[in-house]
C-alpha positions in Angstrom: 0.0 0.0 0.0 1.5 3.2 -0.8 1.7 6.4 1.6 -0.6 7.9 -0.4 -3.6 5.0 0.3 -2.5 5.0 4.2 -3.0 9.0 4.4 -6.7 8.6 2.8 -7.3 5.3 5.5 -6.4 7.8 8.1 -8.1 10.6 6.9 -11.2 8.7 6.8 -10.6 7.4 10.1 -10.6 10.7 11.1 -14.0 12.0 9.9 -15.5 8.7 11.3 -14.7 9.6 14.4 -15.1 12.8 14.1 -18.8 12.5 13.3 -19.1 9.6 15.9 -18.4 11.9 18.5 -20.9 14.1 17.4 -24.0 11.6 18.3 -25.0 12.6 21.9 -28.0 10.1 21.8 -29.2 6.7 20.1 -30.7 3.5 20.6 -29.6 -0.1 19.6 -32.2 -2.2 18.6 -35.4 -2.3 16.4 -38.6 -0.7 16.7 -41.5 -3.3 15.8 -44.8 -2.4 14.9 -47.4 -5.2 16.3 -50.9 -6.0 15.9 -52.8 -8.6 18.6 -55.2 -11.0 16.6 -58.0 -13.0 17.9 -60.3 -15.4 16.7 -63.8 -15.7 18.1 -66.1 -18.2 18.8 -68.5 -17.3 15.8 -64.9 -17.4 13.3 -64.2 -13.7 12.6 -60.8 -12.3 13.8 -60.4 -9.2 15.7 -57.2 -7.5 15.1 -56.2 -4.4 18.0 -54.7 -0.9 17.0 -51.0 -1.1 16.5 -49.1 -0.6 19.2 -44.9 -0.6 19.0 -42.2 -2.7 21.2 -38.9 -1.8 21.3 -36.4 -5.0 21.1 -32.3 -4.7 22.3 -30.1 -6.8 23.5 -29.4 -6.5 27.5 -26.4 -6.3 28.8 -26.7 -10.2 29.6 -27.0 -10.2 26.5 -30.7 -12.0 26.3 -33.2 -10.3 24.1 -35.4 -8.2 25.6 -38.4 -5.3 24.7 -40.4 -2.8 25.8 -43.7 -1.4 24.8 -43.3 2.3 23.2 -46.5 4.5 23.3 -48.0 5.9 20.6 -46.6 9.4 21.4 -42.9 8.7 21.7 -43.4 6.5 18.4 -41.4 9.0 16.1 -38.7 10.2 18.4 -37.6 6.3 19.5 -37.7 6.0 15.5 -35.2 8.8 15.1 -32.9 7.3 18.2 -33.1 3.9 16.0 -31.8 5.9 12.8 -29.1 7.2 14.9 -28.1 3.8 16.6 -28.0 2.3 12.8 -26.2 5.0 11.4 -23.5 4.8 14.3 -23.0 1.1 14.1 -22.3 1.3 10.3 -19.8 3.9 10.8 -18.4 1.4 13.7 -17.8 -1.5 10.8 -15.9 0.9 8.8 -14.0 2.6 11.2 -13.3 -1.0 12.4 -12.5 -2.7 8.9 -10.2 0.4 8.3 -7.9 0.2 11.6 -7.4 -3.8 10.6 -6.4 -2.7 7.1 -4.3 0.0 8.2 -2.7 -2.1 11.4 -2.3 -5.0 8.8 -0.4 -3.3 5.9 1.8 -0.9 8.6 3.0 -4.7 10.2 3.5 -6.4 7.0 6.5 -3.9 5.4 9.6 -5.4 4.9 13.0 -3.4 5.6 14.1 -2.0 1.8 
């Protein structure tokens, strides 16, 4: 890899963090909109408004939820955005120290 390719890895690197830093507030998970169905007696099905669960991973790392009202709907969907966004940025800042820490330790002495 040249010098040049290694300054544009670590310029990159940069940003990523630099706009990492930035996000004060997200959630890691997924945001599930749910509908309760139930049969009756005489055959017909009655289906309840939606209503929205939010799943994560604990810290035991067990899946777990929690119901979201109807009101907070569209600001947990925006912390879900964020949380995305941030963990995609997290893979490339990731793949790009291993490429980086991988070429640096394989020069030879010329």
């Amino acid at each position: 890899m040249t010098t040049q390719d290694m300054k544009k890895k670590e310029a990159r690197i940069g940003a990523i963090r630099k706009q990492m830093e930035k996000i004060s507030a997200m959630l890691d998970g997924a945001l599930l909109v749910k509908h309760n169905r139930v049969k009756r007696k005489d055959g017909s099905v009655q289906v309840s408004p939606e209503h929205y669960t939010f799943q994560y991973r604990g810290a035991d790392g067990k899946r777990k939820w929690k119901r979201i009202p109807q009101k907070a709907k569209a600001p947990v969907e925006q912390l879900v955005r964020v949380g995305k966004r941030y963990r995609k940025m997290e893979r490339e800042y990731s793949a790009l120290l291993t490429e980086l820490s991988l070429d640096d330790g394989g020069k030879k002495n010329d």
